[in-house]
C-alpha positions in Angstrom: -30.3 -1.2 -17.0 -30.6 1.2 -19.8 -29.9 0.8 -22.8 -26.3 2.4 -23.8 -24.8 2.3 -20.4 -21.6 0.7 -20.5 -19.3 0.2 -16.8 -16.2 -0.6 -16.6 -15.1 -3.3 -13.9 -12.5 -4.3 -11.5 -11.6 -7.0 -9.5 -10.7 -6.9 -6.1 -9.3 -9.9 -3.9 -9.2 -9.7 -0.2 -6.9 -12.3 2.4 -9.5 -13.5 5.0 -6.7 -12.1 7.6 -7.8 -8.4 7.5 -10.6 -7.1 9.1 -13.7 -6.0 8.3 -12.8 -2.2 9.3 -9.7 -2.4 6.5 -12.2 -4.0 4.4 -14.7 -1.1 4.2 -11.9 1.4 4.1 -10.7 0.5 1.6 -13.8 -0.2 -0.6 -14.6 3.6 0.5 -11.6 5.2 -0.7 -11.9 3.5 -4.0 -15.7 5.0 -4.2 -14.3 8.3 -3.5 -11.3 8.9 -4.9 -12.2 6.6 -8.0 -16.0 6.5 -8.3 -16.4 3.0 -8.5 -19.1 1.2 -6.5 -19.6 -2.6 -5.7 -21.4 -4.6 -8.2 -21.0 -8.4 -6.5 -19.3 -9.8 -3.2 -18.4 -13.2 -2.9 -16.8 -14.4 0.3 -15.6 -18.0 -0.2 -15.5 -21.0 1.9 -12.2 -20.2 3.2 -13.0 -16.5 4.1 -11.0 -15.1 1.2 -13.2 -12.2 -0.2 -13.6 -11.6 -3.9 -15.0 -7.9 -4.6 -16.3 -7.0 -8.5 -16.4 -2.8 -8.4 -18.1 -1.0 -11.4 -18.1 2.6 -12.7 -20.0 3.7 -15.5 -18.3 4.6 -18.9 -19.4 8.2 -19.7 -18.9 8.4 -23.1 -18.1 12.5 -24.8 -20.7 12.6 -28.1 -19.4 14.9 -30.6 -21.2 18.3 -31.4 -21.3 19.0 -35.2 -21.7 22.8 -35.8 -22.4 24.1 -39.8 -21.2 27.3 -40.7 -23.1 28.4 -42.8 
């Protein structure tokens, strides 16, 4: 990672009850619509999914102009 990257992060639970087609849906249309992408999946040991998305922080820097 470089240095002065910042993300942002959000956390997504999923019910083991839908299906992996409404999983990856879903996950798609928050990449596009959003630009986040997945950072960490976890899928626990009752099928419950728990998705961490991340989207980098692009920060404006301010331009300083001298009239001289």
């Amino acid at each position: 990672m470089r240095p002065g990257v910042e993300y942002e992060y959000d956390q997504v639970f999923i019910h083991r009850d839908e299906s992996r087609n409404f999983v990856t849906r879903l996950l798609v249309q928050r990449a596009e619509s959003g630009g986040w992408e997945v950072d960490r999946l976890r899928i626990g040991p009752d099928g419950n999914r728990r998705v961490t998305l991340r989207r980098k922080i692009i920060r404006q820097t301010q331009l300083y102009f001298s009239w001289a």
